[in-house]
Backbone as CSV, one residue per row, in Angstrom:
resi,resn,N_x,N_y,N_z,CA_x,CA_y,CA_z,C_x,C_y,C_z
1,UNK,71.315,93.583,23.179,71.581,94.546,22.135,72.023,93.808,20.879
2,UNK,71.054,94.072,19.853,71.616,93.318,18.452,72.364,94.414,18.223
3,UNK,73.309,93.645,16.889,74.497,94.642,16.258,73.942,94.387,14.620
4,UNK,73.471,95.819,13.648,72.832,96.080,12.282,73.856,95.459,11.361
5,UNK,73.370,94.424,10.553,74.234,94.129,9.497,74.026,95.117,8.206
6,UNK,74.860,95.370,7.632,74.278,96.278,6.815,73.920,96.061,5.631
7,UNK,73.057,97.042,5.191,72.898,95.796,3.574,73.219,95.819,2.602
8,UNK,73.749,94.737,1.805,74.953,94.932,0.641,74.180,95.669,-0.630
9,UNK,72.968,96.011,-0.843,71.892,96.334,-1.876,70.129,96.574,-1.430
10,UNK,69.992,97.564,-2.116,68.320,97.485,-2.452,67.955,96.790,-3.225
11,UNK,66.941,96.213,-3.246,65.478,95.732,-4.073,65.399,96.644,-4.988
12,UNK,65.343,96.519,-6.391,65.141,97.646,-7.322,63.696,97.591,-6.667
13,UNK,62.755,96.602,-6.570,61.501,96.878,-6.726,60.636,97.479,-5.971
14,UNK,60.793,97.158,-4.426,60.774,98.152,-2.801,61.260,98.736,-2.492
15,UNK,62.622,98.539,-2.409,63.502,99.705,-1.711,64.473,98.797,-0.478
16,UNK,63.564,97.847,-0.438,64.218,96.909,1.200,65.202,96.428,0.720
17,UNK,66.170,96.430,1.680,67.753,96.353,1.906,67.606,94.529,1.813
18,UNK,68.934,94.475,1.568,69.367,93.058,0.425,70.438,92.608,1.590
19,UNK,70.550,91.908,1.648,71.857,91.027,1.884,72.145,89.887,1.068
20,UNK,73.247,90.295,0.320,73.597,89.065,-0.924,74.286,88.085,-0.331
21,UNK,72.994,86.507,-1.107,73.423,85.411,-0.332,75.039,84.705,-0.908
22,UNK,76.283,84.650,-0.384,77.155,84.123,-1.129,77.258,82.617,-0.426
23,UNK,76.422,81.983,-0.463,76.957,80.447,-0.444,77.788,79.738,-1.766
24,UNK,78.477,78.845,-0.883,79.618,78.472,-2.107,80.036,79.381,-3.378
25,UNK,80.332,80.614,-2.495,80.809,81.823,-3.169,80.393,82.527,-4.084
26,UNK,78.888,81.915,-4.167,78.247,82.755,-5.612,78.115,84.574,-4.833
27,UNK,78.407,84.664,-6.468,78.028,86.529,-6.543,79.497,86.752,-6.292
28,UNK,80.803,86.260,-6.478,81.959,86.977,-6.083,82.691,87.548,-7.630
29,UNK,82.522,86.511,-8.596,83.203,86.915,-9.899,82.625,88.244,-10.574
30,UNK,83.462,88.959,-11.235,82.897,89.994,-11.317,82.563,90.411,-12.598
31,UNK,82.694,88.901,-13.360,81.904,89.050,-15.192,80.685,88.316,-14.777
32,UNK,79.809,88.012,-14.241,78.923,87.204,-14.073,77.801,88.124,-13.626
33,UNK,76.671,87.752,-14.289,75.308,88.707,-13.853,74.417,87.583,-12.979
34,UNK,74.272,88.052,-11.369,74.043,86.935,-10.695,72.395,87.401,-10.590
35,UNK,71.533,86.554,-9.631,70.048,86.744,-9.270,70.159,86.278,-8.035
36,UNK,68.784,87.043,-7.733,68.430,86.861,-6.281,66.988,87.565,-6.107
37,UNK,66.209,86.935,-4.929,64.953,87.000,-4.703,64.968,87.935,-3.243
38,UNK,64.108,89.173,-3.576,63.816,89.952,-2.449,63.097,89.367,-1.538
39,UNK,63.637,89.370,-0.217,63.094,88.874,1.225,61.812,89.640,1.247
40,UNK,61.252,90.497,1.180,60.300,91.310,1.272,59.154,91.535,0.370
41,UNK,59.386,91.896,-0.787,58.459,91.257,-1.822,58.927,90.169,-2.953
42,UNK,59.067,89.598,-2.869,59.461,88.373,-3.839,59.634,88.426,-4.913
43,UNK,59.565,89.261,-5.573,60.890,89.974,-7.015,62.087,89.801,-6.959
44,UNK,62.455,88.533,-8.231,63.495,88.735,-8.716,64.151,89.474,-9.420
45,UNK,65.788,89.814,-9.052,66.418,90.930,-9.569,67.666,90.483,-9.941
46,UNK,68.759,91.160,-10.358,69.917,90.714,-10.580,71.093,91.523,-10.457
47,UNK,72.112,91.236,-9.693,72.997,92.026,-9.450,74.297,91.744,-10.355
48,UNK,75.147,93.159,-9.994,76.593,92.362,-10.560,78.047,92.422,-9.477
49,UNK,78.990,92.091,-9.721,79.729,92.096,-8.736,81.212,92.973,-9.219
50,UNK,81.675,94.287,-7.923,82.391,95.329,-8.786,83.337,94.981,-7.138
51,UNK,84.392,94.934,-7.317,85.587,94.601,-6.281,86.234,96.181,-6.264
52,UNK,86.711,96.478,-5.039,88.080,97.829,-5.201,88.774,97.521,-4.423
53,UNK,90.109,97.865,-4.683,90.810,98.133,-3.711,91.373,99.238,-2.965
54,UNK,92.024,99.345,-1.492,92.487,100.264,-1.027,94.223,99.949,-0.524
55,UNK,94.778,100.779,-0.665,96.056,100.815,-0.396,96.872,102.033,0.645
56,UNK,97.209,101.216,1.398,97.858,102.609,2.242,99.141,102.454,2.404
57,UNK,99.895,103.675,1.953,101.235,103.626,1.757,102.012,104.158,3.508
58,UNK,103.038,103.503,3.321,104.056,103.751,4.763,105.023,103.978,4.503
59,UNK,105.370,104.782,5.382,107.519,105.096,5.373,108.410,103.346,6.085
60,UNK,108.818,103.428,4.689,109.711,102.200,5.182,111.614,102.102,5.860
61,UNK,112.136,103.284,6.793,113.003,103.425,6.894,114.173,102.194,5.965
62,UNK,114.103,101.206,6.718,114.987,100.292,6.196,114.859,99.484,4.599
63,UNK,114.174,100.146,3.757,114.699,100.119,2.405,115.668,100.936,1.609
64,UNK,115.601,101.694,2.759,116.303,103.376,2.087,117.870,103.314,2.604
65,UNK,118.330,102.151,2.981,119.745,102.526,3.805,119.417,102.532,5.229
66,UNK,118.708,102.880,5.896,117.725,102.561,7.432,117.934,101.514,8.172
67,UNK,117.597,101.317,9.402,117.813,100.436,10.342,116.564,100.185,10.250
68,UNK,116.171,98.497,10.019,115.403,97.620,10.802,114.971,98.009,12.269
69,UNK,113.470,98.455,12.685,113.105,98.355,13.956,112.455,97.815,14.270
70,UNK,112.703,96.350,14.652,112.456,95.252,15.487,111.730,94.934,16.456
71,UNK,110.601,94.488,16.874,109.836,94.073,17.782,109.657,92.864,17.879
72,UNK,109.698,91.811,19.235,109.625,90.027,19.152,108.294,89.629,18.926
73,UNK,108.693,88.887,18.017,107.371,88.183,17.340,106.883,86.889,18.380
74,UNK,105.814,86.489,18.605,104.992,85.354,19.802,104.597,84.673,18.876
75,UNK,105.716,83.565,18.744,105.394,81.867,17.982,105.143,81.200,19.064
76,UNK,104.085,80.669,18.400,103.463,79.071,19.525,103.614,78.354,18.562
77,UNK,104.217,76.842,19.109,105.286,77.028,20.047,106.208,77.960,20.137
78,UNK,106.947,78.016,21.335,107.861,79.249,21.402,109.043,78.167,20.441
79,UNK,109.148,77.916,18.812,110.631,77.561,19.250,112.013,78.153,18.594
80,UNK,111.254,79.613,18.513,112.182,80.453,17.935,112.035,81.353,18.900
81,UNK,112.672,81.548,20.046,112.578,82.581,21.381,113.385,83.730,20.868
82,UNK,114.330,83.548,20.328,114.215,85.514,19.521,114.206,85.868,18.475
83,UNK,112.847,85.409,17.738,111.653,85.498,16.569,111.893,86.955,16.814
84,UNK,112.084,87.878,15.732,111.627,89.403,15.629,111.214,89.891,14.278
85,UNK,110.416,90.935,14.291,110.020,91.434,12.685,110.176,92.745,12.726
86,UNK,110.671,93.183,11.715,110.332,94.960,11.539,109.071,95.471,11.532
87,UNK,108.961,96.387,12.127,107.426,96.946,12.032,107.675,97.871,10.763
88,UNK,108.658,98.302,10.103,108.059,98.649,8.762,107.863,98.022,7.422
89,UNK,108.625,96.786,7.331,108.732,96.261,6.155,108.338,94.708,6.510
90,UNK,108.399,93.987,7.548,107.607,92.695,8.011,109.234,91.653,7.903
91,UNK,110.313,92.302,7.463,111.295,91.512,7.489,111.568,90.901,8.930
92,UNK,112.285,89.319,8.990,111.822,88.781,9.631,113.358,88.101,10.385
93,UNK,114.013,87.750,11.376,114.887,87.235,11.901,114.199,86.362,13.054
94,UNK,114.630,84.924,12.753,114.413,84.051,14.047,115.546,83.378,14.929
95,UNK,116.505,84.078,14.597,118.014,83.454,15.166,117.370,81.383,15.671
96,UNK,117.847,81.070,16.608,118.395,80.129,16.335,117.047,78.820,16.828
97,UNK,116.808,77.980,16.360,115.797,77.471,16.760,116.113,76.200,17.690
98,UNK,114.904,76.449,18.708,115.006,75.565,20.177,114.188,74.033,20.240
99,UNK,114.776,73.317,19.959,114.145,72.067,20.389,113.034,71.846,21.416
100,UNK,111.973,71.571,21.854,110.899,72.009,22.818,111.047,70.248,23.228
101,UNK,110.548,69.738,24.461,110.512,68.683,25.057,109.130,68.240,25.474
């Protein structure tokens, strides 16, 4: 079973789906009018590059006056054995660190 990559663009000129080549990162800046050659019929075209972002907001008890709720964090090496982080804000306690042999 293959798994569909999907395709980042059409071909103005066919219609066939694009996958933009980014070697050594070309096509990432987003003042730059880049080119590229359709796999399918061999028309060159030119794309541009438009970035967004998404943001998802969370309840952060412990900014508000709140308790820190803590879960142990798994450092390899172990040499902070009670490594913990808040799961709402990523704040971080490693109490005391262990010498490993």
């Amino acid at each position: 079973m293959s798994i569909a990559i999907p395709d980042d663009v059409y071909c103005p000129y066919c219609g066939e789906g694009q996958e933009i080549n980014h070697d050594d990162g070309y096509g990432y800046a987003e003042d730059e009018v880049y080119e590229q050659g359709c796999v399918e019929c061999g028309m060159r075209f030119t794309f541009t590059t438009s970035i967004s972002f998404y943001y998802e907001p969370g309840r952060a008890p412990c900014l508000n006056d709140g308790d820190h709720k803590f879960e142990p964090m798994h450092i390899y090496p172990q040499h902070w054995p009670d490594a913990k982080r808040c799961i709402y804000c990523d704040h971080e306690e490693r109490g005391k660190y262990v010498e490993l042999e």
